[in-house]
C-alpha positions in Angstrom: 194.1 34.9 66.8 196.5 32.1 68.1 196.2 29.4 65.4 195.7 26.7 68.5 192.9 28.8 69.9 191.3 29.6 66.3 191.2 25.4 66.2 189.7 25.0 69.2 187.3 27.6 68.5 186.1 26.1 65.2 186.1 22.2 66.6 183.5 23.9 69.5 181.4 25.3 66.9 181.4 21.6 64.7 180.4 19.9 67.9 177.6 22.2 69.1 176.0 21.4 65.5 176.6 18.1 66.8 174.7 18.5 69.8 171.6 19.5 67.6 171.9 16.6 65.4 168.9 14.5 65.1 171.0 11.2 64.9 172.3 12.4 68.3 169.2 12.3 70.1 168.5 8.9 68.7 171.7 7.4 69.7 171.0 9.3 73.4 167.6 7.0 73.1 169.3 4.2 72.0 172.0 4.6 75.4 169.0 5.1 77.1 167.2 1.5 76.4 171.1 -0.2 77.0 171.5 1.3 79.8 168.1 0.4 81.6 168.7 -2.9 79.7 172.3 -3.3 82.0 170.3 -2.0 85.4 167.7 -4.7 85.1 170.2 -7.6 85.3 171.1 -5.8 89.2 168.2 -8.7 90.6 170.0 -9.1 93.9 169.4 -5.6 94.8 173.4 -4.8 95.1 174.3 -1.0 96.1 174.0 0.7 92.8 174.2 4.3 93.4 173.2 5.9 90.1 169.7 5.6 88.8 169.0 5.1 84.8 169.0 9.1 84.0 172.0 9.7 86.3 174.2 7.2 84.1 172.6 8.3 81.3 173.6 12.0 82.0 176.9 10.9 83.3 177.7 9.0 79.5 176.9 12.2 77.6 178.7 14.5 79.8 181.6 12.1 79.6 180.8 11.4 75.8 180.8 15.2 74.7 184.4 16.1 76.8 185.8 13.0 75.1 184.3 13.7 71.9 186.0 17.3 71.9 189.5 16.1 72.8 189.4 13.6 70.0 188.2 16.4 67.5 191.5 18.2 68.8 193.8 15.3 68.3 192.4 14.8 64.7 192.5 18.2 63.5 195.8 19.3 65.0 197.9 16.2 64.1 195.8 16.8 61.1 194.3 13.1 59.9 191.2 14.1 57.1 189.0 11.8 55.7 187.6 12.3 52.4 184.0 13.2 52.2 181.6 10.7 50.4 178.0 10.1 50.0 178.6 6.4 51.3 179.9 7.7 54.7 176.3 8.9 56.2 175.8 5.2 56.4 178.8 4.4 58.6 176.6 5.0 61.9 173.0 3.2 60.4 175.4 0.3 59.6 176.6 0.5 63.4 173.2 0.0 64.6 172.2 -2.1 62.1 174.5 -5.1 63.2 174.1 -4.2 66.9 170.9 -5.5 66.2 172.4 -9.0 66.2 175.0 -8.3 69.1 175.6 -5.0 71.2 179.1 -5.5 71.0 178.8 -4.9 67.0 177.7 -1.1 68.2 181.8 -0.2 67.5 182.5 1.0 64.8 185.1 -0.4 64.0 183.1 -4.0 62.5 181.0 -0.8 60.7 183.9 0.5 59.2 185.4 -2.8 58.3 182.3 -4.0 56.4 182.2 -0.5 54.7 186.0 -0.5 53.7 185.0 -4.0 52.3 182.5 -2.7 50.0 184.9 0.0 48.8 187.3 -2.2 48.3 184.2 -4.9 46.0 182.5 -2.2 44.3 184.4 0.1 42.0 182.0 1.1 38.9 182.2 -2.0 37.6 179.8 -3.4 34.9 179.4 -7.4 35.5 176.9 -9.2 33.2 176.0 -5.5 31.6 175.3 -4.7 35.7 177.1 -1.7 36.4 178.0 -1.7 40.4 177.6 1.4 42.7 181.1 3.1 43.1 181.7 3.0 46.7 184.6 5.2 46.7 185.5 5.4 50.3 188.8 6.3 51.1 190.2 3.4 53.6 193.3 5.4 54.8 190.9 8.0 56.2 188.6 5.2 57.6 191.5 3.5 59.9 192.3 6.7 61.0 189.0 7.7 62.2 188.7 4.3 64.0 191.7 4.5 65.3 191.4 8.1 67.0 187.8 6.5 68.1 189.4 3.4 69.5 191.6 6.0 71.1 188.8 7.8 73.2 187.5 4.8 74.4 190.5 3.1 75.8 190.7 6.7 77.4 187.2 6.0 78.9 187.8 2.7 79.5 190.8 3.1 81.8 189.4 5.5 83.7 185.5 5.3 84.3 185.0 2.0 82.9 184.9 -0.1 86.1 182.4 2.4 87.4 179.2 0.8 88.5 179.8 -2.6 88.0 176.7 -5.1 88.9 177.6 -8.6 90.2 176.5 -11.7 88.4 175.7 -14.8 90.3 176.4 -17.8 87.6 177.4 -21.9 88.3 180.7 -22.6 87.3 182.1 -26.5 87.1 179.1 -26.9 89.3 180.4 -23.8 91.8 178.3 -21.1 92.8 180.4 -17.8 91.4 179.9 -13.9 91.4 181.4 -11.8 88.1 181.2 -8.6 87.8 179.1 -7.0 84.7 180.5 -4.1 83.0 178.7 -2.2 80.5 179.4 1.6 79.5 178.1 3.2 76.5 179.1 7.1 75.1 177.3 8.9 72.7 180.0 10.7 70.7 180.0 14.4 69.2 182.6 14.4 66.9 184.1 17.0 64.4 185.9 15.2 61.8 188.4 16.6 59.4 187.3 16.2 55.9 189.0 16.9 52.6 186.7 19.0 50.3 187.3 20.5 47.0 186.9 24.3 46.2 188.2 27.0 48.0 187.6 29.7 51.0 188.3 33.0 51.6 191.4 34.2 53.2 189.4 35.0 56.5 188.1 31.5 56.8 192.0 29.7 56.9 193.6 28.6 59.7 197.5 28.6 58.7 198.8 25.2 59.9 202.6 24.2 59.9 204.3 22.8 57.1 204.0 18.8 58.1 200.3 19.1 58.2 198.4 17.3 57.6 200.2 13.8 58.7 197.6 11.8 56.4 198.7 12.8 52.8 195.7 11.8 50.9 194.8 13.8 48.1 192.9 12.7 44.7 195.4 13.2 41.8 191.5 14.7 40.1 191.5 17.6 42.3 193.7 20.9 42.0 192.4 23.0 44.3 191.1 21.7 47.9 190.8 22.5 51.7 190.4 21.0 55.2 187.4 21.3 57.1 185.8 20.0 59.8 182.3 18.5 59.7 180.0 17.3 62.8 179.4 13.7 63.1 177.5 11.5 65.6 178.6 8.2 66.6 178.5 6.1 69.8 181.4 4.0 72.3 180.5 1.0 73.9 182.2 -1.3 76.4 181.2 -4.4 77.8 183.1 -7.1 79.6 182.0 -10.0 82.0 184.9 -10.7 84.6 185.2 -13.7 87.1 188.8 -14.1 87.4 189.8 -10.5 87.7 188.8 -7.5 89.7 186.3 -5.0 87.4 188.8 -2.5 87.4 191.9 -4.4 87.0 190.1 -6.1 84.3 188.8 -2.7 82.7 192.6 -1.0 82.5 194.0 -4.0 81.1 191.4 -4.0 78.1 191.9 0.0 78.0 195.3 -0.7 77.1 194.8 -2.9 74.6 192.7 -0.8 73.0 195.5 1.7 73.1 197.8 -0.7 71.5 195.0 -1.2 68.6 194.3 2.3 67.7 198.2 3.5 68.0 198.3 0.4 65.2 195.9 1.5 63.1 196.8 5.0 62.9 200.0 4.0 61.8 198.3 1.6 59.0 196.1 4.8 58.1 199.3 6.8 57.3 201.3 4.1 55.7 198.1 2.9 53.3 197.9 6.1 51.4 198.4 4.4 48.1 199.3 1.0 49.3 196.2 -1.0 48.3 197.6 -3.9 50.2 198.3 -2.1 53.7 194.4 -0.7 52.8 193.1 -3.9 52.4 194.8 -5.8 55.6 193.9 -2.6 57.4 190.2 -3.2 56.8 190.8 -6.9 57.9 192.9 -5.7 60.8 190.2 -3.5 62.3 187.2 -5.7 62.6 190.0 -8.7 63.1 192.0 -7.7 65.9 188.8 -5.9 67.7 187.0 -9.1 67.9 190.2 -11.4 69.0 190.7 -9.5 72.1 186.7 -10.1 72.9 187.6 -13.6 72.2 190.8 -13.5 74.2 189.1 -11.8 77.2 186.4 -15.1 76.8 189.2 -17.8 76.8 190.9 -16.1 80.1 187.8 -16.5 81.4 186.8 -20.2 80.1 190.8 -21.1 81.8 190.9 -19.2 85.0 189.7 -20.2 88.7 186.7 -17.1 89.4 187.9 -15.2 92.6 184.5 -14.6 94.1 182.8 -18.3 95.1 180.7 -19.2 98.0 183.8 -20.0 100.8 183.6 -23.4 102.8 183.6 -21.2 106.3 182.3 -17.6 106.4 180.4 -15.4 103.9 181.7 -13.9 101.3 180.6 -10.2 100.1 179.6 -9.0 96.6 178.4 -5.5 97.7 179.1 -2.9 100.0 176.6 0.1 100.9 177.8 3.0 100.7 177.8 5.0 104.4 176.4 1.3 106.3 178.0 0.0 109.1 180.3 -2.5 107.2 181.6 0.4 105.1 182.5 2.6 107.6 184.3 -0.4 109.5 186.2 -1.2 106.5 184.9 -4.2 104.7 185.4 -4.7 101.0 183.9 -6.0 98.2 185.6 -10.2 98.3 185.9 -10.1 101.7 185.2 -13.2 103.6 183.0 -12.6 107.2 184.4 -15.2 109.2 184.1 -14.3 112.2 181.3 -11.9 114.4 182.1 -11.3 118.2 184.0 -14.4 117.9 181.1 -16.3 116.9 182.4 -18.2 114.0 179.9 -17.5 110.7 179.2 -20.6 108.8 177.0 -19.3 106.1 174.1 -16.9 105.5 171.4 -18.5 107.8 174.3 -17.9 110.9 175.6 -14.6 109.8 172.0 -13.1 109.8 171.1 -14.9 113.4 173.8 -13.9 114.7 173.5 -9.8 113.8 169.9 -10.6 115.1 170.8 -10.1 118.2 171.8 -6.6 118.2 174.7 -6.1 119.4 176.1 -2.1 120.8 179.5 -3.3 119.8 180.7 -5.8 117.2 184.2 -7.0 116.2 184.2 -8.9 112.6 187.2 -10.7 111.5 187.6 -10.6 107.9 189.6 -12.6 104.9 190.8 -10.7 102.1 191.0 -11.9 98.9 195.2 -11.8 99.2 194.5 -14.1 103.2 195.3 -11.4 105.1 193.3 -11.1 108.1 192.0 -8.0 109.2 189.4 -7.0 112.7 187.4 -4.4 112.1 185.5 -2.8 115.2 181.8 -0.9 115.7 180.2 0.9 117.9 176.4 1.1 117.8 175.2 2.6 120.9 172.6 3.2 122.1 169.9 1.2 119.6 172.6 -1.9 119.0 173.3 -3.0 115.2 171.2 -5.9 113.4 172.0 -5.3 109.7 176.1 -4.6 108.8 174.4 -3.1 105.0 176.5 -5.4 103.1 175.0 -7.8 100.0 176.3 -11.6 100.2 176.7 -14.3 97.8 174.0 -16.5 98.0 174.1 -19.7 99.2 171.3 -21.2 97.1 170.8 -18.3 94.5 166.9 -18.2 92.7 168.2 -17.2 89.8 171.7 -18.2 88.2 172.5 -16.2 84.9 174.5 -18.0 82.2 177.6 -15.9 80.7 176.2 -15.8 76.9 172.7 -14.9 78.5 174.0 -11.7 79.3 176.4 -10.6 76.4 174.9 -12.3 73.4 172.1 -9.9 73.4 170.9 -7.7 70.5 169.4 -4.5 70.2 166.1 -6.5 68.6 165.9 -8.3 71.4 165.8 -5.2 73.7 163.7 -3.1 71.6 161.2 -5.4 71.4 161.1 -6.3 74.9 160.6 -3.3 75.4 157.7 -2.4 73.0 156.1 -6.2 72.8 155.1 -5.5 76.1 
């Protein structure tokens, strides 16, 4: 068999015992509560096409194809990590400081505080203590991270402005509209591990000379292969926008995250032996992950919002799919200024005016660049009272503050969910 097919073959296999995993059906449980968590905060009833199961369905579907091309890209570029006792708690770890913010889900603050403890604990006896050896081997950790870090920006560019909800907040004393973006991916991995021992020649796949590209092998073992192993972890992405368009805002962070896992793969290779590149690695991966959070925050703290409540007209923050005001054209931003001719002045006007049920309506409209567009509908014979488009409130009855909806923690969600 073709050596490419007899690795894709064997990665299949590692992920279907993935599949079965106990620790992936809690993770699926955990998506589940996050993701019912995100639909909750959709009070203003905006179009939101996808139930709590469909997303739900939709993130494993999209985690498990994911999941398989990373398990190619590790095993065919060839980047092991060695197997440890220690590593089972990479993923508890995960959830355990997600428990304090969602964001800390990644693995990447996980792997950070574990390459920290390898790095502390070594066997040593202090004060006739003798330490737990942690012997993790960092190299392999960046570049796990890094092909992780990988999948999501993949995600990320692609799906993760899908199914945004919009956030009505008070800004400098201005009534403003974000967008709320929140994806989460339960990942079926098969990671390549370094194992002592050896196999029979009908288990070996032959692989070119340059494999693997990680050259990280104990000076105590003399005889060794590559494997691949099934491991469960989760993605997670979550980003608040005012200033930016959700998917503008989405690919921009997607490539960022592309920069950051390109950079840690390349640390991963060139720390094999370099204590120092290990340990600013391990500082580099939690570091870098949580300045572009912070950088994303600042942008936002700095920039005028796009979407606020406009001196003349109403402004929309949702679209129904198939409703009059899609089919004529309008977009999410849009500013309704004018219906028939009738100028709009806010809310209470745009709603008495539709009242009167008109057969055929002309709507001038504002984009977000000041173009003006005239969109045209006919609605014969019944008339048209209702364009199925979702406005920002004038006087909003509830305004959410930014850190009330991303400094939340899986406590706080678990036990909302089972003080009840």
């Amino acid at each position: 068999m073709n050596p490419l097919l007899e690795i894709i073959h064997i990665t299949l296999l590692s992920i279907s015992r993935a599949l079965f995993n106990f620790s992936f059906i809690f993770v699926i449980w955990i998506l589940y509560l996050l993701i019912k968590k995100y639909k909750s905060v959709n009070i203003y009833n905006f179009d939101n096409s996808k139930t709590v199961i469909s997303a739900l369905v939709e993130s494993i579907l999209q985690g498990i194809i994911i999941g398989i091309i990373g398990s190619l890209i590790i095993a065919i570029i060839g980047l092991p990590i060695n197997l440890t006792y220690y590593l089972i708690f990479l993923l508890p770890l995960a959830l355990m400081l997600s428990l304090i913010n969602i964001r800390y889900l990644c693995f990447s603050y996980a792997a950070s505080v574990m390459g920290v403890l390898s790095l502390v604990f070594r066997g040593q006896t202090i004060f006739g203590v003798n330490l737990p050896d942690i012997n993790i081997n960092i190299s392999g950790l960046l570049a796990l991270v890094g092909i992780l870090h990988l999948m999501e920006a993949i995600l990320i560019y692609f799906v993760g402005a899908d199914d945004p909800i919009p956030i009505v907040a008070k800004k400098d004393g201005k009534i403003v509209v974000g967008h709320l973006m929140q994806k989460y991916w339960p990942l079926p991995i098969a990671m390549l591990v370094l194992s002592s021992g050896g196999v029979s020649n009908s288990e070996i796949v032959q692989m070119p000379e340059w494999w693997p590209l990680l050259k990280d092998i104990p000076s105590n073992i003399s005889t060794y292969f590559y494997g691949l192993m099934p491991f469960v972890g989760a993605l997670g992405y979550s980003s608040i926008t005012y200033c930016e368009e959700p998917k503008k805002r989405s690919r921009k962070t997607a490539l960022r995250l592309m920069v950051y896992s390109v950079l840690l793969i390349i640390l991963s290779i060139y720390s094999v032996g370099n204590i120092f590149l290990q340990i600013l690695g391990t500082i580099l991966m939690a570091g870098i992950h949580e300045g572009m959070i912070l950088y994303e925050q600042y942008i936002e703290s700095k920039r005028e919002p796009i979407y606020t409540v406009p001196k003349k007209g109403v402004r929309v923050m949702g679209v129904n799919r198939g409703g009059a005001g899609d089919q004529m054209g309008i977009r999410v931003g849009d500013i309704i200024a004018k219906i028939n001719g009738i100028n709009v002045l806010n809310t209470r006007q745009y709603r008495a005016i539709l009242k009167n049920g008109f057969t055929f309506l002309w709507v001038d409209v504002v984009h977000l660049d000041g173009s003006l567009d005239t969109y045209e509908f006919k609605a014969y014979p019944d008339g048209i009272t209702d364009l199925k488009v979702r406005l920002i409130p004038e006087n909003p009855r509830i305004i959410y503050r930014h850190q009330s909806v991303q400094k939340i923690g899986l406590f706080h969600i678990i036990r909302n969910r089972f003080g009840r």
